[in-house]
Each structure stands twice: as C-alpha cells, then as structure tokens.
N, C-alpha and C positions, 0 to 999 in steps of 0.2 A: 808719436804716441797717439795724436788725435786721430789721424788715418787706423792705426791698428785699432782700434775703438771701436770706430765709425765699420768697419771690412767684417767685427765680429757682432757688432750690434744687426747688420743690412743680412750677414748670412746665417744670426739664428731665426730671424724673421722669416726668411725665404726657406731654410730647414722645418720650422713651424708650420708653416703653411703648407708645407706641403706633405707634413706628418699625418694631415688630417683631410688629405683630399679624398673627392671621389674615384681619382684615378689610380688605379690600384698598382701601376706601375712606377707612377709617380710617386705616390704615399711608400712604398719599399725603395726607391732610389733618396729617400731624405735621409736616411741614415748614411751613405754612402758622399754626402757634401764633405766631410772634412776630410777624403781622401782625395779631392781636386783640389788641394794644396793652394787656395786664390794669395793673391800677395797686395792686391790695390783692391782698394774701394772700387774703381773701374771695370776688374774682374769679378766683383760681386754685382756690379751693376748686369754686369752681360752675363751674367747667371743668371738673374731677375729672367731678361729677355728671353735666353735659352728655354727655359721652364714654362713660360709662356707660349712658346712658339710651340713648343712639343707636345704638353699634356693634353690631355681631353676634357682637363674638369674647366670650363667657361669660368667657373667663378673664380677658381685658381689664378687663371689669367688674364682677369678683372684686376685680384687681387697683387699679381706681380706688376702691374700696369699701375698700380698707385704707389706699390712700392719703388719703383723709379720714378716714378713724377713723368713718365711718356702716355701718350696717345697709345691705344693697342695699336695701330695701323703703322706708328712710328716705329717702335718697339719691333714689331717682326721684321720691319721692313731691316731693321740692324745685326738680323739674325742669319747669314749665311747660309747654312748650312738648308735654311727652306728653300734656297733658290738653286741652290748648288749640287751637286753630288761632292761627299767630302774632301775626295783627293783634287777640284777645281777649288775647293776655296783657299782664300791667300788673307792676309791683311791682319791686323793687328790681336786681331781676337781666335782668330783660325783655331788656330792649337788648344786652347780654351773650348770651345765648340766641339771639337771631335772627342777632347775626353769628356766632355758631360754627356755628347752621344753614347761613348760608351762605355762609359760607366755606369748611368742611369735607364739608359732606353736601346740602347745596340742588342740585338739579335729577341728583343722583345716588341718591338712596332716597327712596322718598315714605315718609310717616309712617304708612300700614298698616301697612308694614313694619315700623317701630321697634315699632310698639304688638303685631305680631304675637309678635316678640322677648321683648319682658317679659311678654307673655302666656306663652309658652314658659317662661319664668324665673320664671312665679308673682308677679311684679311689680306686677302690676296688676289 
C-alpha cells in the first residue's frame, strides 16, 4: 500500500510540473501520464528522468532533478534512449522509454533536438 502511495504521490508531482511548463509539448503530454500505466515507484522514478532528458524547459528539468534526489548529469546519463536509437536500447527500463517517447514527444521533437538541449545544459 505504502509503494502505491508513494508511485501516485512522485507521479502527480511530475504531472504538475509539467502541467505548467514552458514547453509547450511537454505541458500537453501531462495529461497523457496516467496512460503509461507505471506499476513501481521505480517506474515513476524513470519518468522523473525521461522528462528531464527530453523537455526544453531548464527549470523543468532542475525540477525533476530534485524530484529524484539525482545529479542532472546522473539522471540523463540513466536515460537510454539520449544515447541510443530506440530499437538498440535493452535493459530494464526500455519499454518504459519508448512509451513515454511516444506518447508524449514521438513524431513532435526529433531526438537532435533533445540531444542539442543537454548539449546546451552540459549533459552530455
């Protein structure tokens, strides 16, 4: 029960936040959180990350950077999908990553973009 708690307390915070970003693709993809169906605290964590790694709004991903308690630089570095093209990435989180891809940001930002971003932000 404390997990289910804990999974809907971490992902209205990260719905919040990003109900009210500057980035206009992020701010429309917050409504669409309760349809990536998260099941662990864990899965909410690497939402945090994902949203971070992706959006354009700096403070946004200041702000998912506290809300996991990680470094920015840690935090993307957990993020797959910046390093990868999606069909190479594997590993525990994978399938998580490519539906927040496309759910929220697929066929609306290509991934220069993102990577130009945390290039901007020293990230990577």
């Amino acid at each position: 029960m404390e997990e289910s708690t804990e999974l809907q307390r971490i992902t209205r915070l990260i719905a919040d936040a990003m109900s009210i970003s500057t980035d206009p693709v992020t701010a429309a993809g917050a409504g669409n959180i309760p349809s990536l169906k998260l099941e662990s605290h864990a899965q909410a964590v690497h939402l945090a990350r994902c949203i971070a790694a992706f959006t354009t709004d700096d403070a946004l991903a200041t702000e998912m950077a506290e809300i996991v308690g990680e470094s920015p630089k840690f935090l993307i570095g957990k993020v797959l999908l910046v390093h990868y093209a999606p069909e190479q990435c594997t590993g525990e989180h994978a399938a998580l990553e490519q539906r927040i891809w496309k759910s929220l940001y697929a066929g609306r930002r290509e991934r220069s973009r993102v990577r130009d971003v945390l290039t901007r932000r020293s990230l990577i």
